[in-house]
PDB file of N, CA, C and O in Angstrom:
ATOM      1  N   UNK A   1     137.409 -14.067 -71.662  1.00  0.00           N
ATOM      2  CA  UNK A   1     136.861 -13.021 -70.822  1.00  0.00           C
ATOM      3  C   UNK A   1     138.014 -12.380 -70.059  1.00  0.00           C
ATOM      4  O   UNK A   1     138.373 -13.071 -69.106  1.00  0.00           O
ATOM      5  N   UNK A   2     138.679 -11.264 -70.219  1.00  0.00           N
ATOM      6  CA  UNK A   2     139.597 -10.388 -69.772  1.00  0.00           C
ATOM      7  C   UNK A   2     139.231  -9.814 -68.545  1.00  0.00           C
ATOM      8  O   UNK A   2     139.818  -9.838 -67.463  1.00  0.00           O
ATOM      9  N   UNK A   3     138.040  -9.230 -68.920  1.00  0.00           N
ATOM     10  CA  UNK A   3     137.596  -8.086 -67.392  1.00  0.00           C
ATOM     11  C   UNK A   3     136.479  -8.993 -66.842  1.00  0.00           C
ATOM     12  O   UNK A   3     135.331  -9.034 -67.284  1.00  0.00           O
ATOM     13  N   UNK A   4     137.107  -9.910 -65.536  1.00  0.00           N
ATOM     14  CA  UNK A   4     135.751 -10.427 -64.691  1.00  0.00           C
ATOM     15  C   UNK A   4     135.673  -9.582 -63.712  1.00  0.00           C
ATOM     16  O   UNK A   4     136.441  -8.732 -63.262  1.00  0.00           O
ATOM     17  N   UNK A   5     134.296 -10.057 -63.364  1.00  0.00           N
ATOM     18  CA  UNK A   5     133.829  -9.370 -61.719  1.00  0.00           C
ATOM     19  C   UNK A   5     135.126  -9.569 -60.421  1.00  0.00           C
ATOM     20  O   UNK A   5     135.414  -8.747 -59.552  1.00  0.00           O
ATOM     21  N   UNK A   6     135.551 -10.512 -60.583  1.00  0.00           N
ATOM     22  CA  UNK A   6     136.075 -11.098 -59.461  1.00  0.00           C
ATOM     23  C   UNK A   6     137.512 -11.214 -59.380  1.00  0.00           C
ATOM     24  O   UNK A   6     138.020 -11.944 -58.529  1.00  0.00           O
ATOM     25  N   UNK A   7     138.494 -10.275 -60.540  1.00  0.00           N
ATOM     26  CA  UNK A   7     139.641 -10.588 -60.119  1.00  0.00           C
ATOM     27  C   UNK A   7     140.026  -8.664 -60.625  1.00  0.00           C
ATOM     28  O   UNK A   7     140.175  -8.036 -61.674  1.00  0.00           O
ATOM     29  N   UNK A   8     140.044  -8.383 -59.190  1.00  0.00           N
ATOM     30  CA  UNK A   8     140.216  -6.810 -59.548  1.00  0.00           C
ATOM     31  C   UNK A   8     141.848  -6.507 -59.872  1.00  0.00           C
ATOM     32  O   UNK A   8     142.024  -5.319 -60.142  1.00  0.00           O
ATOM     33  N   UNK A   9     142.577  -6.990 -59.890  1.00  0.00           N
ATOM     34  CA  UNK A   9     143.962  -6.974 -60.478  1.00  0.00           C
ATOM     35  C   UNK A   9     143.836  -6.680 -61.530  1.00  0.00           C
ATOM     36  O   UNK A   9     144.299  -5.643 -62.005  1.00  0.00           O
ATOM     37  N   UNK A  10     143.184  -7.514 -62.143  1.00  0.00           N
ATOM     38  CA  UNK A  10     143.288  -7.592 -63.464  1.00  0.00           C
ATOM     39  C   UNK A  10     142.687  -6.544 -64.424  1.00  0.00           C
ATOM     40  O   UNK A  10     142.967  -6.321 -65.602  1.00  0.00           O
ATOM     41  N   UNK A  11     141.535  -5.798 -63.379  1.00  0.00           N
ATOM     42  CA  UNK A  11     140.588  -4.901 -64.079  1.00  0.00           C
ATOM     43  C   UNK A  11     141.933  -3.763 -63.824  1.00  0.00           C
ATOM     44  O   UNK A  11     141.925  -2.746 -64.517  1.00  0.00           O
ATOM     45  N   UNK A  12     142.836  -3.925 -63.026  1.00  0.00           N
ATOM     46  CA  UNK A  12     143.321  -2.471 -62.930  1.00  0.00           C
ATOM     47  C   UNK A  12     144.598  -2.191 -63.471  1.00  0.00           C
ATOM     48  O   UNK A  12     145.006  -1.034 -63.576  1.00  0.00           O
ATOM     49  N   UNK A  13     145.474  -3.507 -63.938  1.00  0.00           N
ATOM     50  CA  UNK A  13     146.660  -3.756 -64.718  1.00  0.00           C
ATOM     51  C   UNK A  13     146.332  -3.752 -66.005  1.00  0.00           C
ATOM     52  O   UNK A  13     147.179  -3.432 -66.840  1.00  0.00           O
ATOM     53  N   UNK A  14     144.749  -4.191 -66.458  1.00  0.00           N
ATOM     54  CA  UNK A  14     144.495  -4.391 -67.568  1.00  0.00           C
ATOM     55  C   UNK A  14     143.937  -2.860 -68.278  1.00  0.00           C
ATOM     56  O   UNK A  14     144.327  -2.336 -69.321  1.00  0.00           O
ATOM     57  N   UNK A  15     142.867  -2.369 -67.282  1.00  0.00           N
ATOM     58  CA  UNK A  15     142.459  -0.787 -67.151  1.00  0.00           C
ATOM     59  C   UNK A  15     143.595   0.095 -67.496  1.00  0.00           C
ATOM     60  O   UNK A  15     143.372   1.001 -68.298  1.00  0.00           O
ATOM     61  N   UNK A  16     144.895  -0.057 -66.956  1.00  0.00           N
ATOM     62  CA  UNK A  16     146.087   1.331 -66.737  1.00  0.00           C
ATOM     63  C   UNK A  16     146.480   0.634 -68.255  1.00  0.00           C
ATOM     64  O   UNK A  16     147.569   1.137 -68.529  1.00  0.00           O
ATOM     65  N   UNK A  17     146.115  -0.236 -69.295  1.00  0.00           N
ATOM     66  CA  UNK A  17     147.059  -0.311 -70.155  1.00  0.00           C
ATOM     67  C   UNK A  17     145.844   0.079 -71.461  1.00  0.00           C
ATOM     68  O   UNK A  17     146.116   0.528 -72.574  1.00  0.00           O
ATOM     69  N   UNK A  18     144.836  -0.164 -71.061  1.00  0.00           N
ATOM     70  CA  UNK A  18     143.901   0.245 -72.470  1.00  0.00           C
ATOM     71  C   UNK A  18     143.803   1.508 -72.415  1.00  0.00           C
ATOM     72  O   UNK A  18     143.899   2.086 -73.498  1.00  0.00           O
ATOM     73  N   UNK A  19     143.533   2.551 -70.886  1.00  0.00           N
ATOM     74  CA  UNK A  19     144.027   3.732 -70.557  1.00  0.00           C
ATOM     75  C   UNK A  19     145.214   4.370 -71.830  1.00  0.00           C
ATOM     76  O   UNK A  19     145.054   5.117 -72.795  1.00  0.00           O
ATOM     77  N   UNK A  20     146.378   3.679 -71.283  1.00  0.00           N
ATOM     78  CA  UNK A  20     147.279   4.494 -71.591  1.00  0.00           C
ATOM     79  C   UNK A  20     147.530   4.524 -73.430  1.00  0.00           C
ATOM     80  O   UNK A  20     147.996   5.538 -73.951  1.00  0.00           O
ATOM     81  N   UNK A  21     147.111   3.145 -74.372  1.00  0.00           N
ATOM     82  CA  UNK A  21     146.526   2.549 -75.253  1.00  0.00           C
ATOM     83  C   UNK A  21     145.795   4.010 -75.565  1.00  0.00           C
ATOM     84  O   UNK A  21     146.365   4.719 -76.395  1.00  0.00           O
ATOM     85  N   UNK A  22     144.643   4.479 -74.992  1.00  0.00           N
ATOM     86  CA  UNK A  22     143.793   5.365 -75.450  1.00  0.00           C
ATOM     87  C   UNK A  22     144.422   6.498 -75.962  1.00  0.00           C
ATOM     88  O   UNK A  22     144.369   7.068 -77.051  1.00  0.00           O
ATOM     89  N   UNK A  23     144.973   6.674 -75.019  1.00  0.00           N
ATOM     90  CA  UNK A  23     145.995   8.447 -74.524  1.00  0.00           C
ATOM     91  C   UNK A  23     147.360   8.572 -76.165  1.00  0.00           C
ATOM     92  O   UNK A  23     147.855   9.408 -76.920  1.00  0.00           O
ATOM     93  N   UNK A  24     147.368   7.549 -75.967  1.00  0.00           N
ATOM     94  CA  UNK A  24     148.786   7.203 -77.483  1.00  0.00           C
ATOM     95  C   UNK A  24     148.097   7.363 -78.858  1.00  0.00           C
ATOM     96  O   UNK A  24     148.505   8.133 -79.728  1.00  0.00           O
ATOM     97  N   UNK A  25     147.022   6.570 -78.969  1.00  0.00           N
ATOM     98  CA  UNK A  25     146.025   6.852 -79.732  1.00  0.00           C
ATOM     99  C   UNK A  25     145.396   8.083 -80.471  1.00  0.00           C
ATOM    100  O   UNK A  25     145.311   8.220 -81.691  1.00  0.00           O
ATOM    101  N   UNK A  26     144.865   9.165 -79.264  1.00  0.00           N
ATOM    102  CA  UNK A  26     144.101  10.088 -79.369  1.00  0.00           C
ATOM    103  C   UNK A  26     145.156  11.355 -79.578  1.00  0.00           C
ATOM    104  O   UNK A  26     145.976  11.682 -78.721  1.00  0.00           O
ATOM    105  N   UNK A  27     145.023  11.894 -80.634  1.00  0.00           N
ATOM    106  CA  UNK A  27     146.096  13.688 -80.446  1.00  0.00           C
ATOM    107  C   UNK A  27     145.373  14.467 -79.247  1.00  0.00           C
ATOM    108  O   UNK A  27     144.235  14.317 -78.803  1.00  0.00           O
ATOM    109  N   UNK A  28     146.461  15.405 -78.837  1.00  0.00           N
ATOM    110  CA  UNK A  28     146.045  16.096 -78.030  1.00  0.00           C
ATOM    111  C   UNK A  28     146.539  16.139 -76.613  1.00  0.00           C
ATOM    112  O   UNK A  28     147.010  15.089 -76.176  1.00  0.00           O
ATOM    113  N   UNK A  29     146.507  17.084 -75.905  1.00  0.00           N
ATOM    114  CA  UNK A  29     147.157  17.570 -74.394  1.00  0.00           C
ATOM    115  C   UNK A  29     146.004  16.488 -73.221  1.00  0.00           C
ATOM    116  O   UNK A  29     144.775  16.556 -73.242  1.00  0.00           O
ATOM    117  N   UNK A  30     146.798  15.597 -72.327  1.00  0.00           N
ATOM    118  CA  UNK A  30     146.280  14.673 -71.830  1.00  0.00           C
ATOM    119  C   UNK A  30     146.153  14.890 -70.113  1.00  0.00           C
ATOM    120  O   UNK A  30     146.990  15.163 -69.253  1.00  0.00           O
ATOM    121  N   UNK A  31     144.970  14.678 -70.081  1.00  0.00           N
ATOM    122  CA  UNK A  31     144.394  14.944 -68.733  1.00  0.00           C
ATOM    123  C   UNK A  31     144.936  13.939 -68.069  1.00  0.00           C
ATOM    124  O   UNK A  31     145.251  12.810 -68.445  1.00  0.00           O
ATOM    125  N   UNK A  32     145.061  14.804 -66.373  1.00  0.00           N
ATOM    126  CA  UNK A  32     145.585  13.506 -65.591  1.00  0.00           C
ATOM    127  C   UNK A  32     146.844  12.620 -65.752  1.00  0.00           C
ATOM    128  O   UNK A  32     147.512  12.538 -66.783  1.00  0.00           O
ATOM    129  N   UNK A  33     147.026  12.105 -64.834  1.00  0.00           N
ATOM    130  CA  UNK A  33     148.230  11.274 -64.779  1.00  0.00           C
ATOM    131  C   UNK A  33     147.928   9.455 -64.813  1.00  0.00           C
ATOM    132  O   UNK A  33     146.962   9.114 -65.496  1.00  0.00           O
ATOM    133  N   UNK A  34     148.591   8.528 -64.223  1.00  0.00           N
ATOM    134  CA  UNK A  34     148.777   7.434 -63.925  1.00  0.00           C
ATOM    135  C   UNK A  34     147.157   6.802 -63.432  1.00  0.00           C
ATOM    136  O   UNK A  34     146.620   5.833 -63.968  1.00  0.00           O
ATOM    137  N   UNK A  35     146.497   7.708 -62.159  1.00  0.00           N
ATOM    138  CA  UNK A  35     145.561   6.968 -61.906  1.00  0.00           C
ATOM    139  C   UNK A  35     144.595   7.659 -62.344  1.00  0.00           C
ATOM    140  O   UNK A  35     143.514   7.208 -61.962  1.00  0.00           O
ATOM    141  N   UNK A  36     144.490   8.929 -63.243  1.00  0.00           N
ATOM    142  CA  UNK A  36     143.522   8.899 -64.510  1.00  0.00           C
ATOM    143  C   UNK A  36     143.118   8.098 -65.423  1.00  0.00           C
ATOM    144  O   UNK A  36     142.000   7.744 -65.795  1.00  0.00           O
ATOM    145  N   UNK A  37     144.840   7.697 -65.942  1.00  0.00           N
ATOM    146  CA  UNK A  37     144.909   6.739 -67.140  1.00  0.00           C
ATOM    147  C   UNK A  37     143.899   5.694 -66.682  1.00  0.00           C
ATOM    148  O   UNK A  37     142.736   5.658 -67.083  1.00  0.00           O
ATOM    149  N   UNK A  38     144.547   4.682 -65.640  1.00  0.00           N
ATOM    150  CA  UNK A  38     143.871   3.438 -65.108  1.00  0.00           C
ATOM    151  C   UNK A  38     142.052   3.477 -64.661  1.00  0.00           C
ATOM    152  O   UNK A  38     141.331   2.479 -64.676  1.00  0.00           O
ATOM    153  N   UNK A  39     141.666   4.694 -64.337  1.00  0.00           N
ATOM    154  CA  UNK A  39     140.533   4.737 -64.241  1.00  0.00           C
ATOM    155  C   UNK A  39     139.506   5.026 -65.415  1.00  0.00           C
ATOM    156  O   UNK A  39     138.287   4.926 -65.279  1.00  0.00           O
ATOM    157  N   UNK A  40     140.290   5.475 -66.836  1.00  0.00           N
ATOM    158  CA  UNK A  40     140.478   5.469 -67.667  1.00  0.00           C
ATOM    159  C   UNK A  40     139.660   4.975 -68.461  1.00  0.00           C
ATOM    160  O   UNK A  40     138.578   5.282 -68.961  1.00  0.00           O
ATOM    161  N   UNK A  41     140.791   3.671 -68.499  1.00  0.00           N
ATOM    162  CA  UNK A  41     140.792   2.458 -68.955  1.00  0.00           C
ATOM    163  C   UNK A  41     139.673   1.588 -68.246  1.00  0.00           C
ATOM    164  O   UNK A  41     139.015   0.792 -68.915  1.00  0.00           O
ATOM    165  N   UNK A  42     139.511   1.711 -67.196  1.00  0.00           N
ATOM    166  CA  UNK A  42     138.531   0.676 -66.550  1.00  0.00           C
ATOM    167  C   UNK A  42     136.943   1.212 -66.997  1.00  0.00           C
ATOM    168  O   UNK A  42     136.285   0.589 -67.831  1.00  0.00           O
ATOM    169  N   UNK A  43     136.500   2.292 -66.409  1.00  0.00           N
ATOM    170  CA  UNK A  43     135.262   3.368 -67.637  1.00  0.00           C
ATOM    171  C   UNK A  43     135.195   2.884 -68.754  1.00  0.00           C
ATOM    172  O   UNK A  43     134.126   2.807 -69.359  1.00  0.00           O
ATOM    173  N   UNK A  44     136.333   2.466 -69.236  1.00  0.00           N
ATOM    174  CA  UNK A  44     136.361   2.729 -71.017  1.00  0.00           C
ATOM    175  C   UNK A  44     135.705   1.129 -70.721  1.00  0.00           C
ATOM    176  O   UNK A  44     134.516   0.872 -70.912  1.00  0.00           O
ATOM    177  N   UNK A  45     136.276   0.560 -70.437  1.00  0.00           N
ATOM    178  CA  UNK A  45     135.993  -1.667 -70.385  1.00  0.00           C
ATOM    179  C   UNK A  45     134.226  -1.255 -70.026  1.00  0.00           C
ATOM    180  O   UNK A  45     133.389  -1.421 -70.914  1.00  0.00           O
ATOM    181  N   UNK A  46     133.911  -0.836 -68.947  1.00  0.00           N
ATOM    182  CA  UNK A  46     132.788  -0.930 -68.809  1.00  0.00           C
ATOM    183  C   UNK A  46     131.507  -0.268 -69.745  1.00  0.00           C
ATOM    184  O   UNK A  46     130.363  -0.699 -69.886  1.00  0.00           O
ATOM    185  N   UNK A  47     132.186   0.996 -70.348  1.00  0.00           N
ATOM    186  CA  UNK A  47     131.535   1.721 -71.255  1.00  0.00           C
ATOM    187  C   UNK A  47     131.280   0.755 -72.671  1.00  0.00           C
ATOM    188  O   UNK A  47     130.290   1.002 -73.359  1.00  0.00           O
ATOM    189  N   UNK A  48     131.907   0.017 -72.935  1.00  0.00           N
ATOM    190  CA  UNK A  48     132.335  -1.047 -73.969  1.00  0.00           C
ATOM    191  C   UNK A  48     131.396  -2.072 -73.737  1.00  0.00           C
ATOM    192  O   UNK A  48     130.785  -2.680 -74.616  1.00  0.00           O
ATOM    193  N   UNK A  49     131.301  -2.246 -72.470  1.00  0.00           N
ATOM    194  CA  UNK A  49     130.789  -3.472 -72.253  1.00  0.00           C
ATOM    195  C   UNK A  49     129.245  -3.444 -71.966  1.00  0.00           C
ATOM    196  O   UNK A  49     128.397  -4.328 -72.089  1.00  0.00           O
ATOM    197  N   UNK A  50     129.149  -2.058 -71.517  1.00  0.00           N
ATOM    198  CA  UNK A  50     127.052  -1.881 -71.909  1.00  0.00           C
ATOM    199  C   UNK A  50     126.795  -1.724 -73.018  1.00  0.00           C
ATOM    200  O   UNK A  50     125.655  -1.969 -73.414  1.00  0.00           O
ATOM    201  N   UNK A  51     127.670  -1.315 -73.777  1.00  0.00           N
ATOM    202  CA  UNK A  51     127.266  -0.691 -75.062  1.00  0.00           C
ATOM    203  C   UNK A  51     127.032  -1.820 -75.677  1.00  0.00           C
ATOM    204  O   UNK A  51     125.850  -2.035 -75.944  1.00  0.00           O
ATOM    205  N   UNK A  52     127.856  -2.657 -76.003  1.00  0.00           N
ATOM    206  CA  UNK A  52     128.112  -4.474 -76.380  1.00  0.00           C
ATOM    207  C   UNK A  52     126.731  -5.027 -75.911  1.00  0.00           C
ATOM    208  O   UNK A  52     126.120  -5.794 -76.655  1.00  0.00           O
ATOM    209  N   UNK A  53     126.264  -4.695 -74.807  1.00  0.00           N
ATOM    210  CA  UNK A  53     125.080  -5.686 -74.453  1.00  0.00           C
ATOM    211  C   UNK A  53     123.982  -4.695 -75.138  1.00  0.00           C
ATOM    212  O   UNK A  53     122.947  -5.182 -75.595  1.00  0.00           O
ATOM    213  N   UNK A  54     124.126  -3.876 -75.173  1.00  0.00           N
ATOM    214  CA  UNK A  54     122.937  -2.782 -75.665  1.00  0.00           C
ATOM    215  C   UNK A  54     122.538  -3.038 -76.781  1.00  0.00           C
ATOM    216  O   UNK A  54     121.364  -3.296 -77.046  1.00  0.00           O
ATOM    217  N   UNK A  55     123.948  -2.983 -78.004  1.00  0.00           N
ATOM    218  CA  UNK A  55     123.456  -3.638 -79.002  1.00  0.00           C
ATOM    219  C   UNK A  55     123.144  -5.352 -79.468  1.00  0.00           C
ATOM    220  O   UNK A  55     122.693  -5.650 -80.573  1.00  0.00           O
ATOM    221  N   UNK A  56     123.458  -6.289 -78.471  1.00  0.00           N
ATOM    222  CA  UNK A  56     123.341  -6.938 -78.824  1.00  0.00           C
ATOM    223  C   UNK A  56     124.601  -8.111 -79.184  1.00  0.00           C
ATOM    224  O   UNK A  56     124.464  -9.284 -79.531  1.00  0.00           O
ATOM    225  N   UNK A  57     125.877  -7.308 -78.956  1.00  0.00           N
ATOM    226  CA  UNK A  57     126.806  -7.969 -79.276  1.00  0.00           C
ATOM    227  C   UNK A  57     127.754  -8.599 -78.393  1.00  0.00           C
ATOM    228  O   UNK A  57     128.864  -8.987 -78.758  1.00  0.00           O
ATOM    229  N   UNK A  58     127.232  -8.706 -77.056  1.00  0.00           N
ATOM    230  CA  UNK A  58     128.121  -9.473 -76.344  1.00  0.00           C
ATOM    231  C   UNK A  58     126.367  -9.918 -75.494  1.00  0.00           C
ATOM    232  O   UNK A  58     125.296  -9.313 -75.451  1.00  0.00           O
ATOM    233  N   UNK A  59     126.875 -11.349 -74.894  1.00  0.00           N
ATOM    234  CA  UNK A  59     125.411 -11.645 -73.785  1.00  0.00           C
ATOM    235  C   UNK A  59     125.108 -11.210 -72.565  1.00  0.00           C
ATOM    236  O   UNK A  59     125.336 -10.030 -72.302  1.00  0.00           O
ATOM    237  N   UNK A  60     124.750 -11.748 -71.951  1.00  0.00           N
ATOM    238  CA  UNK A  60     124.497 -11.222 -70.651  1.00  0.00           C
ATOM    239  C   UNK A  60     125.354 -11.056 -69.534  1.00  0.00           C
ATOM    240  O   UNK A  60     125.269 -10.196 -68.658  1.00  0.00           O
ATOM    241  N   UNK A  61     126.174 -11.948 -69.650  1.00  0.00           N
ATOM    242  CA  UNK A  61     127.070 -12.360 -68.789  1.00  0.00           C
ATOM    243  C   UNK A  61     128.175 -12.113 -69.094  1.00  0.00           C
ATOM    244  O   UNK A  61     129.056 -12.046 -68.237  1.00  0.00           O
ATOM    245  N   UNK A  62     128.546 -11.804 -71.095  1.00  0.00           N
ATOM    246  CA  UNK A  62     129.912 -11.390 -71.294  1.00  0.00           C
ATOM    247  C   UNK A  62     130.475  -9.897 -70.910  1.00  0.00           C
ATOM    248  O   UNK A  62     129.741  -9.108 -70.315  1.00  0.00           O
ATOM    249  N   UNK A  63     132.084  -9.484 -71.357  1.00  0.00           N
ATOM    250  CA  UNK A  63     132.437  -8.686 -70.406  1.00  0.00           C
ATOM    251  C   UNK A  63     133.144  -8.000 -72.354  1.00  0.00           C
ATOM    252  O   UNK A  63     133.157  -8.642 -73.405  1.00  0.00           O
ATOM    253  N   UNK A  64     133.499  -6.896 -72.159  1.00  0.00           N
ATOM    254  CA  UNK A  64     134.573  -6.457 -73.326  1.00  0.00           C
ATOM    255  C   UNK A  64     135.681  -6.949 -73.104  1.00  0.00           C
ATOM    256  O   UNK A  64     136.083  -7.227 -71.974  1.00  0.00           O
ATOM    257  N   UNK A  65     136.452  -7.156 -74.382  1.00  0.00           N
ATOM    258  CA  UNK A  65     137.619  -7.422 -74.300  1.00  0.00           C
ATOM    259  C   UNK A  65     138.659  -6.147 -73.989  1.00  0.00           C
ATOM    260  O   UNK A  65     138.374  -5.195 -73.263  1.00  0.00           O
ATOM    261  N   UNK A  66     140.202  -6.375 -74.851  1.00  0.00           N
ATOM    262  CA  UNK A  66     141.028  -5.452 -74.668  1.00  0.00           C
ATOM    263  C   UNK A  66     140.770  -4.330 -75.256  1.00  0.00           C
ATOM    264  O   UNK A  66     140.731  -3.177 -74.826  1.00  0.00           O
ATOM    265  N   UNK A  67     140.512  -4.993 -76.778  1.00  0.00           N
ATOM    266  CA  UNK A  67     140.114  -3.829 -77.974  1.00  0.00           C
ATOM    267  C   UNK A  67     139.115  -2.841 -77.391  1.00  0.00           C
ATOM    268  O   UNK A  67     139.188  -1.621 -77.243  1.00  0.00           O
ATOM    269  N   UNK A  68     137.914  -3.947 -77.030  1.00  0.00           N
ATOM    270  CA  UNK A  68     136.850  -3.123 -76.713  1.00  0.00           C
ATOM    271  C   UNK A  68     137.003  -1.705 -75.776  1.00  0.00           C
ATOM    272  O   UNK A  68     136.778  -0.506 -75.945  1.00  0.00           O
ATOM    273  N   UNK A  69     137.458  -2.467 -74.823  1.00  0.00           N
ATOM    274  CA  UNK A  69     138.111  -1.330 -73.534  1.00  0.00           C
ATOM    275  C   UNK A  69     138.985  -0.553 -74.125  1.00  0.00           C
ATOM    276  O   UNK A  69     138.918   0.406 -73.357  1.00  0.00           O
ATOM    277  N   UNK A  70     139.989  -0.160 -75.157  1.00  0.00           N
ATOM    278  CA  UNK A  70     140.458   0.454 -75.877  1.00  0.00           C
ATOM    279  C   UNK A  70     139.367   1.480 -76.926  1.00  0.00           C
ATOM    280  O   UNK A  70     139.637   2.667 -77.107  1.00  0.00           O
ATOM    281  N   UNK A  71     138.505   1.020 -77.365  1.00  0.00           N
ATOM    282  CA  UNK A  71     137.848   2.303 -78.260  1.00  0.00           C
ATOM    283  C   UNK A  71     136.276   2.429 -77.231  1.00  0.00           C
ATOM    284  O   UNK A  71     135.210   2.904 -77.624  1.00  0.00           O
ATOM    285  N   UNK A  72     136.597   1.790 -75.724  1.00  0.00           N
ATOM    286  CA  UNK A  72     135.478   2.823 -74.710  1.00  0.00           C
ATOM    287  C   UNK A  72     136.249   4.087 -74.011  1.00  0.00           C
ATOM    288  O   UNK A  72     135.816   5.198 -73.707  1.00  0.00           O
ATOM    289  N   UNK A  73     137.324   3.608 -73.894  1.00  0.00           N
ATOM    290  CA  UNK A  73     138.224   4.502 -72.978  1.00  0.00           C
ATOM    291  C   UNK A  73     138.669   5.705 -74.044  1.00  0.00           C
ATOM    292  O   UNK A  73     138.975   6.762 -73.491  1.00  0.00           O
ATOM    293  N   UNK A  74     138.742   5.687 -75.424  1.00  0.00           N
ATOM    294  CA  UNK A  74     139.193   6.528 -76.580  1.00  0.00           C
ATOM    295  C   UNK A  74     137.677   7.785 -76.189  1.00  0.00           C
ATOM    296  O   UNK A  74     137.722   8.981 -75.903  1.00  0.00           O
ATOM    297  N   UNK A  75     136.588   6.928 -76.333  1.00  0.00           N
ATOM    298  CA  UNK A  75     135.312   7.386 -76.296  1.00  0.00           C
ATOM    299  C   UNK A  75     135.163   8.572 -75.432  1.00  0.00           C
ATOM    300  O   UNK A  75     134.702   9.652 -75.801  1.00  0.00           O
ATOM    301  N   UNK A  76     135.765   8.164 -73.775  1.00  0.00           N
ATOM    302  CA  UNK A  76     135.830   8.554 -72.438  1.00  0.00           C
ATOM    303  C   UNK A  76     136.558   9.994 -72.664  1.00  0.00           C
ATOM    304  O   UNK A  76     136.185  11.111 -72.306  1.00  0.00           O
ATOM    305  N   UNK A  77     137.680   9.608 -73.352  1.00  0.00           N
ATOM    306  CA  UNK A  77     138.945  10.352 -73.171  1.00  0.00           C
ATOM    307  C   UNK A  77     138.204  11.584 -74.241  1.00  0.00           C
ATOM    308  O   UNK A  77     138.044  12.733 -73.828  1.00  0.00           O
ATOM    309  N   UNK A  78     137.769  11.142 -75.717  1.00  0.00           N
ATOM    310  CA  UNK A  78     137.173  12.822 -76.061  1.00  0.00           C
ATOM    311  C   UNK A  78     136.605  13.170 -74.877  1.00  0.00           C
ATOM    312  O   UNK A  78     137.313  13.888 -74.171  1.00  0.00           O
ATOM    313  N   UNK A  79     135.594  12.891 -74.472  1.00  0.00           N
ATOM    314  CA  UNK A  79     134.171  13.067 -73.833  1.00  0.00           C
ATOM    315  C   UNK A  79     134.458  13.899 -73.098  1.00  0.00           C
ATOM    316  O   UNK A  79     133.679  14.848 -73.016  1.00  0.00           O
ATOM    317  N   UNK A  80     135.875  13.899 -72.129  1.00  0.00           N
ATOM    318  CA  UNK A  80     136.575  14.417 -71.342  1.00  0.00           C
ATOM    319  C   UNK A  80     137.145  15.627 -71.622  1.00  0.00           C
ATOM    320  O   UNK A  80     136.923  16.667 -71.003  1.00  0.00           O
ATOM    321  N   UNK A  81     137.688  15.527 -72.314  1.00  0.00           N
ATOM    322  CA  UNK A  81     138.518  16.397 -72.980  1.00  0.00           C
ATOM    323  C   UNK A  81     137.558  17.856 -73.313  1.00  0.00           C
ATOM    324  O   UNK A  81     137.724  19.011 -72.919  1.00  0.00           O
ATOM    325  N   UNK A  82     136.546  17.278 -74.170  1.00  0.00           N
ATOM    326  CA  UNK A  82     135.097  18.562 -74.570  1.00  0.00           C
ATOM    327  C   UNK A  82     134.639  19.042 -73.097  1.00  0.00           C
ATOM    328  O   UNK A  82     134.480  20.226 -72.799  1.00  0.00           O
ATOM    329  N   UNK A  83     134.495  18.207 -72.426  1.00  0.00           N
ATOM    330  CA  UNK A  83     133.938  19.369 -71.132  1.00  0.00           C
ATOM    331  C   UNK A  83     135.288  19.665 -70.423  1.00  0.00           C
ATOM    332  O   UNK A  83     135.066  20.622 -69.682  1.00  0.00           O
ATOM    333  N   UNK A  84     136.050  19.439 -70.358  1.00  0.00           N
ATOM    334  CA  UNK A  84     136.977  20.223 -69.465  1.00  0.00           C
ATOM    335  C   UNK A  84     137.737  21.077 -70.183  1.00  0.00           C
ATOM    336  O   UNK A  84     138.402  21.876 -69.524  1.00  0.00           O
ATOM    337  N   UNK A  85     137.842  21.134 -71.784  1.00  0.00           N
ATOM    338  CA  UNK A  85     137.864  22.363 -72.169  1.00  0.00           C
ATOM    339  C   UNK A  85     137.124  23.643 -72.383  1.00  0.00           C
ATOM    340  O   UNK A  85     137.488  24.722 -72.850  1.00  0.00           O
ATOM    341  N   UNK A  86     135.722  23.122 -71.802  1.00  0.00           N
ATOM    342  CA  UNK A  86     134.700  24.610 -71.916  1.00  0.00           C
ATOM    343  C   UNK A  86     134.673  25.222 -70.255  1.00  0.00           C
ATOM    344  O   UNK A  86     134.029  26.162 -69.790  1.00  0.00           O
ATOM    345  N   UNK A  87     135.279  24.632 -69.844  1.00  0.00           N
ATOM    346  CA  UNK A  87     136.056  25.055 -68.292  1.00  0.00           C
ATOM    347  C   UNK A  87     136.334  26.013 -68.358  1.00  0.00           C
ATOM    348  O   UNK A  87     136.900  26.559 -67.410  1.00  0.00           O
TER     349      UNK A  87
END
């Protein structure tokens, strides 16, 4: 379990790196800076991690991993990208 409730360090060292993970990943002109990235990344863990319980694939109590938080935050980052280009 990577992202717990209770050790916010970790959500935010771990967040700024699946973040930035995303941003390397994805083509394209990148929104935001440093505490975009990290907030990012942390959206992306949590986006990962309902989705995981939604379908069924993590329990109640589990959390996403790195990967996971890596293709929520990818998710985030289009998502982003489409509305702030019809800006």
């Amino acid at each position: 379990m990577i992202f717990g409730t209770t050790n916010w360090l970790a959500w935010i060292i771990l967040g700024g790196l699946a973040g930035a993970v995303a941003k390397l990943i994805t083509p394209g002109r990148d929104p935001g800076g440093c505490l975009v990235t990290v907030v990012l990344g942390i959206a992306g863990a949590l986006v990962a991690g309902w989705l995981g319980r939604a379908l069924h694939w993590y329990g109640p109590n589990d959390s996403a991993g790195f990967l996971a938080a890596i293709v929520g935050a990818i998710i985030l980052l289009v998502a982003y990208r489409l509305i702030s280009r019809r800006r």
